[in-house]
N, C-alpha and C positions, 0 to 999 in steps of 0.2 A: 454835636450831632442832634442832640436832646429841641435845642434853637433852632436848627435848622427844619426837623421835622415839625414844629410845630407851624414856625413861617410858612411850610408848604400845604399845613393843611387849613390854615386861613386864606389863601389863594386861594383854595378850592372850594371854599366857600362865596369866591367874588363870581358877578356874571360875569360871563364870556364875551355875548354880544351886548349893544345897546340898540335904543331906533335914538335916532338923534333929528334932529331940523339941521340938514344941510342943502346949500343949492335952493333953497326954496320949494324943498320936498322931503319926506320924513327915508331915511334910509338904515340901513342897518349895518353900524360901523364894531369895529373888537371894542370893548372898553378902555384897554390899555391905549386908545388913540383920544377919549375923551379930553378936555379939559374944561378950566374953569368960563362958566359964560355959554357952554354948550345949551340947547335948549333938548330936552330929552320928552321921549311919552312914555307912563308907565299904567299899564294897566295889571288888570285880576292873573295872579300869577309870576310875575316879574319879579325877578332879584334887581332889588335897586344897584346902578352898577356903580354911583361913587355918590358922597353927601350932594343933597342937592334943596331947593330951596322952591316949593309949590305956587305955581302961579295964578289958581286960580280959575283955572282953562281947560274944557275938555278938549281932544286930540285931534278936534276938528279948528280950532282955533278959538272958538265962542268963550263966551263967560258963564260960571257953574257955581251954583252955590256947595256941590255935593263935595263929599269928603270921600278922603283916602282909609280904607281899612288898614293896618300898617301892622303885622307881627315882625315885632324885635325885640322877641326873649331870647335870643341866642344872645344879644348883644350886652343888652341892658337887663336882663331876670326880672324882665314884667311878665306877670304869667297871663294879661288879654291881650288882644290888639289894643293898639290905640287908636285915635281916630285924627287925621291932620286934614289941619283944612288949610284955605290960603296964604300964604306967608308961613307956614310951619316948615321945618327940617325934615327931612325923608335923611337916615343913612343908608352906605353904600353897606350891603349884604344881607339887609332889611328884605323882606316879601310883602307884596302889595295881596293882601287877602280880598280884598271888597274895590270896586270904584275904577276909574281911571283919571289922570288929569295930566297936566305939563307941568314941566318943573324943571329949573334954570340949575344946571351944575355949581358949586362952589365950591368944594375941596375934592382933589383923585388922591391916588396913590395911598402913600405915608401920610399924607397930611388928615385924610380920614376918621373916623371914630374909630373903625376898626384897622387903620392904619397905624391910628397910635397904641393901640391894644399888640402889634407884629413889634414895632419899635420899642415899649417895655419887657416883651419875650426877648428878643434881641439883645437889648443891652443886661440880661441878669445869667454873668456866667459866674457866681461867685463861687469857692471851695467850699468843698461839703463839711458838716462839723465831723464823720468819721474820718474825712480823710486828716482835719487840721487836731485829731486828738490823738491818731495812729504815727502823724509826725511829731508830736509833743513827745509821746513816751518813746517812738525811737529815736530823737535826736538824744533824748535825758542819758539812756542806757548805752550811743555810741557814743558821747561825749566822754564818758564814765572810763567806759572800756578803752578810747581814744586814748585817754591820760592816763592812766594807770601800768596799758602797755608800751605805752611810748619810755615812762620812768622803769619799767623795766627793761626793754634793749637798751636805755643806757649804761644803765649799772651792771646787767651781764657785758658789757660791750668792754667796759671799763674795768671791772669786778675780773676777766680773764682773760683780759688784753697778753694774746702772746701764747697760747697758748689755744689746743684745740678748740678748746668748748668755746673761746674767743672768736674764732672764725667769722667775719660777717656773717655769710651766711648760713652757716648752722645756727646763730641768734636770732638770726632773718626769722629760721623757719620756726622756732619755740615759739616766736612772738605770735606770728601769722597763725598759729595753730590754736594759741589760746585765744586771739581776737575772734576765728572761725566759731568756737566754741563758747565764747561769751556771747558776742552779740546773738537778740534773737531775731533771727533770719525765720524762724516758723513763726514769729508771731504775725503776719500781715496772712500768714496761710492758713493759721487756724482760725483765726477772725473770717475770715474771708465763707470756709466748710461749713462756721458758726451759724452765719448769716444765711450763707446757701440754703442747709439744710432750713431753717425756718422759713426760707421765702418757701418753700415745698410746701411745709406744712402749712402755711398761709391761702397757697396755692388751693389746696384743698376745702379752706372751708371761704373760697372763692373770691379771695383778697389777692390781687396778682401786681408781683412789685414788679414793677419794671426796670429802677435804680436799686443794686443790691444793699449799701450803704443806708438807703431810706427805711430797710429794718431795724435799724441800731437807732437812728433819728428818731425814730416812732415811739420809742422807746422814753426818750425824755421831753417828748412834747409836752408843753402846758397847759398852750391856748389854742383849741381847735375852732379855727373860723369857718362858719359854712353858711354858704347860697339857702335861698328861703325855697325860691323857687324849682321845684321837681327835687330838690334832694328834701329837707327838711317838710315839703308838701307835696302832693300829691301833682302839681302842676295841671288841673284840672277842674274848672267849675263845677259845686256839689249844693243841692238842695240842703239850708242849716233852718232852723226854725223860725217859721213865719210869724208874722202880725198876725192875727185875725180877730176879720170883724163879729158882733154879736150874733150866733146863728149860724154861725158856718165851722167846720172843722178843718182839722190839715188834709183827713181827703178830699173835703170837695175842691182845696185851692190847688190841691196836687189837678184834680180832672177840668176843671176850668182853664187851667195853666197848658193842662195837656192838649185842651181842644183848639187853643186859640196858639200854640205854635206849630210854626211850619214844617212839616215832612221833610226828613232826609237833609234839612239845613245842614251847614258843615260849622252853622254861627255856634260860639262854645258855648251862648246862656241858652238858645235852644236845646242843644245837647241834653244842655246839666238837666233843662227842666224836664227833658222828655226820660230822658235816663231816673230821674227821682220818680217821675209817675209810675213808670214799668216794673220798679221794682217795689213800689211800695201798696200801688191800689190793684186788688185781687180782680177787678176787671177787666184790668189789660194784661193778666196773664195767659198764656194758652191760645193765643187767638190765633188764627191758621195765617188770617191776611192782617199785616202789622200795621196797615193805615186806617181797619177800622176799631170804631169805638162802640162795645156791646152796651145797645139803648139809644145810642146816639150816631145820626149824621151830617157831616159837614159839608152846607150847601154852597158856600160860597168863602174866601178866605180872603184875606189882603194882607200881605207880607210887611214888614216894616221899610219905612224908609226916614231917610233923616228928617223930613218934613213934619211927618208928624209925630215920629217918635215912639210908635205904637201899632203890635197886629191887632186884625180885627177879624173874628170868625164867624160866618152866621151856620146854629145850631138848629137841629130838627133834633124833638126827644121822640123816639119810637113809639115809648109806650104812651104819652099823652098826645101824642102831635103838634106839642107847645113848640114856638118858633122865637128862639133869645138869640140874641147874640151878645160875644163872650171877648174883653179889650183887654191887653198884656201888653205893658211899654212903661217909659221913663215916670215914676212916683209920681213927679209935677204936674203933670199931664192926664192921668186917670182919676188923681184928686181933684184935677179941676172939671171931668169928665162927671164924674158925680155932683159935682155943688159942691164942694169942698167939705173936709172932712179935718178939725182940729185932733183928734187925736192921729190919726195917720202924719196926719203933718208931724207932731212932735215923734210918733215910732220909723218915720222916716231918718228923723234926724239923730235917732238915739242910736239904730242900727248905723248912720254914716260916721258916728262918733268911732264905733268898732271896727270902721273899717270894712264895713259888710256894704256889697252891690245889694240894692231895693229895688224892685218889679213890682210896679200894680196892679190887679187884677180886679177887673166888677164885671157884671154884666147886667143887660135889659133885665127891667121889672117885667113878670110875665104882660103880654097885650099891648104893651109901650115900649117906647123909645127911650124912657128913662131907666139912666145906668144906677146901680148899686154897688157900692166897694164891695168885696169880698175879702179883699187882705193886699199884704204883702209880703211878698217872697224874697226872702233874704239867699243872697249867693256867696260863698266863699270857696277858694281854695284851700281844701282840709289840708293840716299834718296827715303825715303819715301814721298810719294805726302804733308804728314803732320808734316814732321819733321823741316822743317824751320818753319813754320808757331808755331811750340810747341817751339821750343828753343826761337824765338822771343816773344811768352808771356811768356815764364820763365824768362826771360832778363826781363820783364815790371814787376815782382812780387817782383823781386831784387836776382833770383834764378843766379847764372852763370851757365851756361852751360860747360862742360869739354869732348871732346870725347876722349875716352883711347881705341888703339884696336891693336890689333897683326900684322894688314897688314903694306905695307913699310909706310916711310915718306911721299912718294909723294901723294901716293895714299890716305893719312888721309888730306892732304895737300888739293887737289881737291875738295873732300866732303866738307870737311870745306867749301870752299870756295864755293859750290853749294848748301851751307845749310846758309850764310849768314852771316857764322863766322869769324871772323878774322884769319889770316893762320900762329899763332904763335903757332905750334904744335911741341912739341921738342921731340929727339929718346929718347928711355929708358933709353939711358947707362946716360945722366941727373943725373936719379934717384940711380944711384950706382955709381958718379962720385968720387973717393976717395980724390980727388983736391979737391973740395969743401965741403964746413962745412955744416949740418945739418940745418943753418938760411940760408943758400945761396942757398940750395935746394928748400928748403920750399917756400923761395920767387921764385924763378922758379915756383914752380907749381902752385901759387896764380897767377900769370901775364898768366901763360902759357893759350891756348883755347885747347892742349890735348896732348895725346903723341902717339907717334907710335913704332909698332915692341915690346910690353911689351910682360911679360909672368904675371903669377899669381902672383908671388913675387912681382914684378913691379906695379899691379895694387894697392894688398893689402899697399905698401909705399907709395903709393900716397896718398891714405882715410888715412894713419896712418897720413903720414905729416901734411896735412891738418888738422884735428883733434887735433892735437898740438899746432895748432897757434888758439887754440877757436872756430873753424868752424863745426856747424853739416851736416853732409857729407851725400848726398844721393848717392846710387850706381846703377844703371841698368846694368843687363846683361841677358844672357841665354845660358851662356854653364859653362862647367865644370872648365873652366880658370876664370870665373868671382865670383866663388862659394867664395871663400878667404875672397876676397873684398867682396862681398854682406855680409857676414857675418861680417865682421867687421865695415862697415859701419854702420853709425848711424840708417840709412833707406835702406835697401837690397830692391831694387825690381826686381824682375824676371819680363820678356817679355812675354809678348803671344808666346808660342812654347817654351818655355823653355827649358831645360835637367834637370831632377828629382832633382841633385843635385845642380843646382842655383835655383829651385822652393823650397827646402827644408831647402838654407841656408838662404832664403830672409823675410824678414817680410812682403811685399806686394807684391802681385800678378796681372798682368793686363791679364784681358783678353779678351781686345781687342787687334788686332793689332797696332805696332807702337807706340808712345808716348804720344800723344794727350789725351791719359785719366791725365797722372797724373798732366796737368793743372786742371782737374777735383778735383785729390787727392789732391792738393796743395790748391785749394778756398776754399775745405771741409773742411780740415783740419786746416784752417785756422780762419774759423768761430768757428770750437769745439776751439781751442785755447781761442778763446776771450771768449766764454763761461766759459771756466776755470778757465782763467783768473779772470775774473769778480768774479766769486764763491772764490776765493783763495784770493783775495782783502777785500770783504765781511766778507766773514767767520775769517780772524787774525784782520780784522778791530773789531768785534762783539765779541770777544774773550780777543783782550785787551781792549774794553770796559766795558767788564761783571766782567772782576777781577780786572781793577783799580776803579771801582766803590764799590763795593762786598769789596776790602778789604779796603779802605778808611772808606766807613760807616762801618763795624764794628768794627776798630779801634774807630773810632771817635764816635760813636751813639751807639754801640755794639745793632745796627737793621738786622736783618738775615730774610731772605727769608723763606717763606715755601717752604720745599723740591718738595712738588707734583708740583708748580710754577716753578719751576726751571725747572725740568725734562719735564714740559709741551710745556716750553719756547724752549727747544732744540730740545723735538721731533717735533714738530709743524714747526717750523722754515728751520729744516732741508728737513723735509717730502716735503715742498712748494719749495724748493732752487732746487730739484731732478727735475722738471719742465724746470729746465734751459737747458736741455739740447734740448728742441725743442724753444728758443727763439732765434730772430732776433739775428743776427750777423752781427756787420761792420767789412768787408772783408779787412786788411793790404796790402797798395802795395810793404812793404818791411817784409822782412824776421821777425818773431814774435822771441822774448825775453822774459825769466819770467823778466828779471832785479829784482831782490830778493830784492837786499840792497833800489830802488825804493819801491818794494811795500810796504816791510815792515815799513819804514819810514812813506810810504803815511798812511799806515795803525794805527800808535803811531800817529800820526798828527789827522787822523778820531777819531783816538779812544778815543782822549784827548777830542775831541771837542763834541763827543757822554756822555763822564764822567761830563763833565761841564753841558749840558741837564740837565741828572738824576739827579747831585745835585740841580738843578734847579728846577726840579718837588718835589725834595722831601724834599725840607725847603720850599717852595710854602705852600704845603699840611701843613706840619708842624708849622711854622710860622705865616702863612696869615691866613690858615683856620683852624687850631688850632682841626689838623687831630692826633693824638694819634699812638705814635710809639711802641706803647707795643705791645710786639709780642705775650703776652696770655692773654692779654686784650679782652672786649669785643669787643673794637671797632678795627676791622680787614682793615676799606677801603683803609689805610696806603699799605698793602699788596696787592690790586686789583688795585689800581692806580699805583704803581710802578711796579707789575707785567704788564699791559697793554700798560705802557711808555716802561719799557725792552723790550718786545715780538715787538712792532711796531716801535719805532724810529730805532732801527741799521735795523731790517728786512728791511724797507724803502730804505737804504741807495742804496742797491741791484740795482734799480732802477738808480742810477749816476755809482753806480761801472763796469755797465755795456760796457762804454766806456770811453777813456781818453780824451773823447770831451765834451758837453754838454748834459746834457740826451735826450733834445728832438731832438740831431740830426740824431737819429736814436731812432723808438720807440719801447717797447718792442711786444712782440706776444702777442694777446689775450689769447693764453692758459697759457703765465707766469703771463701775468698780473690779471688774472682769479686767479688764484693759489696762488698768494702773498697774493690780496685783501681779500681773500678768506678766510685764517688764520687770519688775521689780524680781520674781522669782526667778526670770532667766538671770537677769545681773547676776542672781544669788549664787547658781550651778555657775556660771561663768569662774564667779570669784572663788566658792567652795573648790573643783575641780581645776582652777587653773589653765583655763581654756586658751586664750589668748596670749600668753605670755611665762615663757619657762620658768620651773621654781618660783611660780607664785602660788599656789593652792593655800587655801588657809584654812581648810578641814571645815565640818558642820558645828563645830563652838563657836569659831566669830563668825560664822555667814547667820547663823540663827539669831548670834546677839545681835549684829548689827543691824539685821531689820526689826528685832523684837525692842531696841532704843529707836528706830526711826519711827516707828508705830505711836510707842510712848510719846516721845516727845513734840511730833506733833499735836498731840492731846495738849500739851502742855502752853506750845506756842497757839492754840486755838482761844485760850481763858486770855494768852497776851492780845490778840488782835480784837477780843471782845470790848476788853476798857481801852483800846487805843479809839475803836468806834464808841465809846461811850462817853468820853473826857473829850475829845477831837469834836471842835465847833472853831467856827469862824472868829469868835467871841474870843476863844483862846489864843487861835492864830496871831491876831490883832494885838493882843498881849503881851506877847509870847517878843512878835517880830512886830514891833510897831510902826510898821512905813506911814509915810502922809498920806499915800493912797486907802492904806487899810483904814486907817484911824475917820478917814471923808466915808469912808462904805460904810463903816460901823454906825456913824452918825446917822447917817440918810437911813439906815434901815431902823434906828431906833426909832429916828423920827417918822417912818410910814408904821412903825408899831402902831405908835402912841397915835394917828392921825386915823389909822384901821378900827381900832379901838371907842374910839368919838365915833366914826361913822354907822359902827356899828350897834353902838351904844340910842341913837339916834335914831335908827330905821328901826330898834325893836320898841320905842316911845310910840313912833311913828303908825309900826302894825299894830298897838293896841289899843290907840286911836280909832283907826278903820273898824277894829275887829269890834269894839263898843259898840261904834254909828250903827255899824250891823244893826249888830244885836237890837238897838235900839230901833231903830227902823223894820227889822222883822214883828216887834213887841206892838209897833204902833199901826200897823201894818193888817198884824193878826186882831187888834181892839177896831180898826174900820168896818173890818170884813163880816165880825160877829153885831157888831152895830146897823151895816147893813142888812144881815140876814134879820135881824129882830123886827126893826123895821118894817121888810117884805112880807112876815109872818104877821 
């Protein structure tokens, strides 16, 4: 369903109609009737309706040297237009911003950019990892319960062949009763409450899951991949620090800049530039009419065009009546406007180094026609005020950070580096290097901090790769290029402001701006984890306790449970377990694991030591106080003490399995521990008074001891699950159980120790290298400046 909403809202992203060249006249056909070879017009405003290839030609037929304005950040996370000229690619869902021309169809449908973007949503319907860890541990625990009961109907089957108790099915039903009663049937339902309740809470601090499952996943993600564009930045041109020439400061380039661009433009460097004067120069605050400028008016103005690459405004100053006019366009061009100007040339190139857009700006010497540089205006798209501050606690959670986005190298290059990341960002072609193997990619994208210039294909091999080497992969994006990968990711989340089709193929949704919630999503998500946890510990602990007990004694005693004890034992237990989902949680600073072959072990280790108990309560009873095991006997308290030891010793456990530390170093919530105690006191009145079942009562001496041992001794199995987590590493496993498979993992990870190690040994060589140059260069830098000044004195 998750595929199919997304397919439908990249459909409604294509245009409806097109004008096409039919008949020898231009008309207006549905798109879905184009094909390849159609000749199409697209002007100012147009959803391009499928890929197509510019000819050249305005709409009248003639030849045009003008270009196409072309916004396709939905598609590609370039955050400008771009500008195509003849022979260039238009895609289909692309918006023509500036221009008009023709342009020959070459791919519709599927075959598309954004047709292949619907085609990798489509084919990624993989199983989620809760649902393929929720069938691990309950295949492990019916497998268990499968064999265990099957070996007992046969031996009762056999054991009193010929007699009542013999009866098919009266064996039938003992069988069916402890099967009922073993398997846990509440585990997929408290998981489930688990997860609910934290999507609520999630819900609130405006983190909204849409797949339930995606709160548990969130939980052991590693590597969070995110879009540069409008999530990790601003997605918006921003005035960053200019050049400037001898004599001038950053207001006057801010008011030069302001006078020579165009009103109400919808262009994004006009914006930026008019947005940074407004807020910055105390002049144009306050003014009643926003087109004028206090001191100054603008007599005459000429808009840019691609010709010459450059506005030009002519100036009247008020107060002197001095007449300049003031040039704003392409670096190349206003340098050459002045008579060239050597160091502009080199701050042109040191800003294009970073990635930074250049404007230059001069105007008339007063009484002439000669122009004077004034500077250069540097443009970027800023991070978000809160995105370093989010990738620096996703780094402290054990999260990596990865930004993946369409603009060039440099430009991801920058951010990076104004965002606090290291500036190992590698190009796409990386990721479809046909020279290198499939392990050699892989490890490029594990070392790498992001890529640049990808497309959808590109993003989606990255989650795949990653994914590959055992990694659960979270995705952010918000347009139609990031849809692929959100959906195949382990954890899709859409951005505040999304495009319908990354909100419909993602599992989580923010809606707040920026990144900053999903540290939110990630503590949340993190506590429902240990909650799980905890419960999934518990509950295979208390399961292979109940059937290595259960078929022990009746082999050995042929002693069986009353059915309604059973079935009381499971509802009651479970009913109180459903509680966990609003208890305390100790929050992981590294990414959460179920480790299976861990718990389950920890769990035959609990369970062994919970079966030794009950044989312990129940040759006590037997033995010492000479308590009667006949199960249609009168004397029934055989059946209320070992019901009341089952129902509270493993329930107890709860309480340790809660963390992999000590239980009191985080203590449970009043309402779980309300809830536990809670059951457990009813069992107690049950078994005391004899509730359920004639001549059983067993007075207030064994109902006090038996909870005041089940208290104790979970205390006790708490110090066992301590060093089972303490001694318990993979290193032993490997050991312990030597397969060919474990013995190849253990290698590969000793040898990414030892290869981690070198690299990192290397990059700190590396930073103290730089950190010197510095230094040195500050040293020689500060000895110029005081050499100059001595000089000028």
């Amino acid at each position: 369903a998750r595929a199919e909403n997304a397919l439908d809202a990249l459909k409604q992203t294509l245009a409806l109609k097109a004008k096409a060249w039919r008949d020898g006249q231009f008309i207006e056909v549905d798109t879905a009737e184009l094909v390849p070879g159609d000749v199409i017009g697209l002007r100012l405003g147009d959803i391009v309706p499928a890929d197509a290839r510019l000819l050249g030609l305005d709409v009248t037929g003639n030849e045009t040297d003008a270009h196409l304005s072309i916004d396709q950040s939905a598609l590609t996370g370039e955050s400008l237009p771009v500008e195509k000229a003849k022979g260039a690619t238009v895609y289909s869902s692309s918006i023509v911003k500036q221009g008009q021309m023709l342009a020959v169809v070459t791919k519709t449908g599927g075959d598309t950019f954004v047709g292949r973007a619907a085609n990798l949503i489509s084919i990624t319907v993989e199983q989620g990892h809760f649902q393929k860890i929720v069938n691990a541990i309950g295949n492990f625990l019916i497998l268990i319960t499968v064999v265990l009961v099957v070996i007992i109907f046969i031996y009762q089957m056999v054991h009193f062949r010929g007699t009542p108790q013999g009866a098919f099915l009266v064996v039938l039903g003992h069988s069916l009763v402890l099967t009922i009663a073993a398997i846990p049937v509440g585990l997929p339902t408290v998981l489930s409450v688990t997860m609910a309740v934290g999507a609520k809470q999630l819900a609130a601090k405006k983190v909204i899951v849409k797949r339930l499952t995606a709160v548990e996943e969130m939980a052991s993600v590693s590597v969070l991949c995110s879009d540069k564009t409008g999530t990790l930045t601003l997605n918006e041109l921003t005035f960053d620090e200019p050049y400037l020439c001898p004599g001038y400061t950053k207001e006057d380039i801010l008011l030069y800049s302001y006078l020579s661009a165009e009103p109400g433009a919808n262009d994004p460097i006009e914006s930026a530039v008019r947005t940074a004067a407004e807020e910055s120069l105390e002049i144009l605050k306050g003014r009643q009419n926003k087109h004028d400028v206090p001191g100054y008016k603008v007599t005459a103005f000429v808009p840019f065009n691609p010709t010459t690459k450059m506005t030009c405004a002519t100036v009247v100053s008020l107060d002197t009546n001095d007449v300049f006019k003031v040039a704003k366009g392409a670096p190349q061009v206003i340098i050459k406007l002045v008579g060239g100007n050597d160091d502009a040339v080199r701050a042109v190139n040191a800003l294009a180094v970073r990635g930074l857009r250049a404007l230059g700006v001069a105007r008339t010497i007063s009484g002439t026609d000669d122009y004077e540089l004034i500077g250069m205006i540097s443009l970027l798209d800023p991070p978000r005020p809160d995105s370093a501050e989010t990738i620096k606690r996703c780094n402290g959670y054990g999260v990596d950070v990865k930004m993946v986005t369409g603009d060039q190298l440099i430009i991801a290059k920058e951010v990076a580096h104004r965002l606090g990341m290291n500036r190992v960002i590698l190009d796409a072609n990386h990721l479809v290097d046909p020279t290198k193997s499939d392990e050699e990619v892989t490890q490029h994208c594990e070392r790498a901090d992001g890529f640049a210039q990808v497309i959808p294909e590109h993003k989606y091999r990255v989650v795949e790769l990653l994914q590959k080497r055992g990694l659960l992969v979270g995705m952010t994006g918000d347009g139609v290029n990031d849809a692929p990968a959100l959906k195949k990711a382990n954890v899709g989340i859409a951005v505040h402001g999304c495009t319908d089709a990354a909100r419909s193929a993602a599992d989580i949704v923010l809606l707040a701006p920026g990144l900053s919630t999903i540290v939110d999503g990630i503590t949340t998500s993190r506590a429902i984890f240990q909650r799980m946890r905890s419960y999934s510990l518990y509950r295979i602990t208390s399961t292979v306790h109940f059937l290595m007990f259960f078929f022990c004694i009746i082999i050995a005693e042929n002693w069986e449970m009353r059915p309604i004890l059973l079935i009381l034992i499971t509802i009651l237990n479970d009913a109180a377990t459903l509680v966990i989902a609003v208890d305390n949680a100790k929050i992981s600073e590294r990414p959460d694991k179920w480790r299976l072959g861990q718990l389950i072990c920890l769990s035959i280790v609990l369970g062994l030591c919970l079966t030794a108990a009950s044989f312990g309560h129940f040759y006590l009873a037997k033995e010492v106080f000479n308590i009667s095991v006949d199960v249609e006997g009168q004397d029934q308290r055989m059946q209320s003490i070992m019901y009341l030891h089952i129902s509270s010793c493993p329930h107890f456990v709860i309480f340790s399995t809660r963390l992999s530390g000590f239980f009191w170093e985080n203590l449970p919530s009043p309402t779980f521990f309300i809830a536990v105690m809670g059951t457990q006191i009813f069992a107690m009145f049950v078994s005391i008074y004899g509730v359920l079942t004639p001549d059983s009562a067993i007075g207030w001496g064994w109902g006090l001891g038996i909870i005041g041992f089940s208290l104790a001794y979970f205390i006790v199995l708490d110090f066992v699950k301590v060093m089972v987590f303490r001694y318990w590493s993979f290193e032993l496993t490997a050991k312990l159980w030597p397969t060919p498979a474990r013995r190849q993992k253990l290698k590969a990870r000793h040898e990414r120790e030892v290869y981690n190690e070198k690299v990192s040994h290397t990059v700190s060589k590396v930073r103290k290298v730089v950190l010197m140059s510095k230094v040195i260069l500050a040293f020689r830098s500060a000895f110029e400046e005081s050499k100059k000044k001595k000089i000028m004195a």
